[in-house]
C-alpha positions in Angstrom: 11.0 11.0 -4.7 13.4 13.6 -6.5 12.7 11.5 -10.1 11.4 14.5 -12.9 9.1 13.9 -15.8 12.1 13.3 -18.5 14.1 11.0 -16.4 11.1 8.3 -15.5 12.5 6.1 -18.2 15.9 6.0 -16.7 15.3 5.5 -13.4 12.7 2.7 -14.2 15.6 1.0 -15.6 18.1 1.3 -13.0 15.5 -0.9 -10.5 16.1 -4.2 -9.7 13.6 -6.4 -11.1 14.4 -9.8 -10.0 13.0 -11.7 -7.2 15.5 -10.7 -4.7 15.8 -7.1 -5.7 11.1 -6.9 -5.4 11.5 -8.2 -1.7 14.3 -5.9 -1.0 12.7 -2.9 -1.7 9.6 -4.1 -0.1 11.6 -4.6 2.9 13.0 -0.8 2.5 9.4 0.8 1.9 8.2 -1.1 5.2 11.5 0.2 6.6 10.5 3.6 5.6 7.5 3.5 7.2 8.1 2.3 10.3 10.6 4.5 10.9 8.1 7.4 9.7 4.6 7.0 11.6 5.5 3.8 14.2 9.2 4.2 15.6 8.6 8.0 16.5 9.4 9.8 19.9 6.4 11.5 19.7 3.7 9.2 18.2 0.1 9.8 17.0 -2.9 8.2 15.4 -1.4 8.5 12.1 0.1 5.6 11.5 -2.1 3.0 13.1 -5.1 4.6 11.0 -3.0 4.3 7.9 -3.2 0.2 8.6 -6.8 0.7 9.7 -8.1 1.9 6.8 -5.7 0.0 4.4 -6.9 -3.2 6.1 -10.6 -1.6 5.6 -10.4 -1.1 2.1 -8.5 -4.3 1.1 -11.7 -6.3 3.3 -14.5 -4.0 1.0 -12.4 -4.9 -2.1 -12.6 -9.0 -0.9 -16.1 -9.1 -0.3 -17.1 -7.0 -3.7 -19.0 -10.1 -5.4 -20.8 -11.1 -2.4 -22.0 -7.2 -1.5 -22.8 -6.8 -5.5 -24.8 -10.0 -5.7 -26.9 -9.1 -2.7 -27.3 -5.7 -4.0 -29.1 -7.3 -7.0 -31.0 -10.0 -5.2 -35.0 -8.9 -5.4 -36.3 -9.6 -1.0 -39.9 -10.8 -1.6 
């Protein structure tokens, strides 16, 4: 998160781009963020919304043909 503008290029090729090295850091974001919003002393909404509204958005993005082909359908 500390990355500036002129050192992008670097740090992009310093990551791990194999298989092994995608799922890891997948693993370490999920980490993060269970740590962050879920394993918290003090818990709120934020977190479960987060997945809430993820999950919303991901559903909408699914069903986009079917909602745009009823959208065009003429009801007579």
């Amino acid at each position: 998160m500390e990355v500036k503008l002129g050192e992008i290029g670097t740090w992009v090729g310093g990551r791990d781009f194999t298989p092994n090295g995608m799922i890891s850091s997948v693993r370490k974001g999920y980490e993060r963020y269970l740590n962050k919003y879920i394993y918290v002393k003090k818990g709120g909404i934020g977190g479960l919304s987060m997945v809430l509204a993820s999950y919303m958005v991901l559903s909408y993005v699914w069903s986009f043909d079917h909602i745009k082909h009823d959208r065009m359908r003429k009801y007579h």
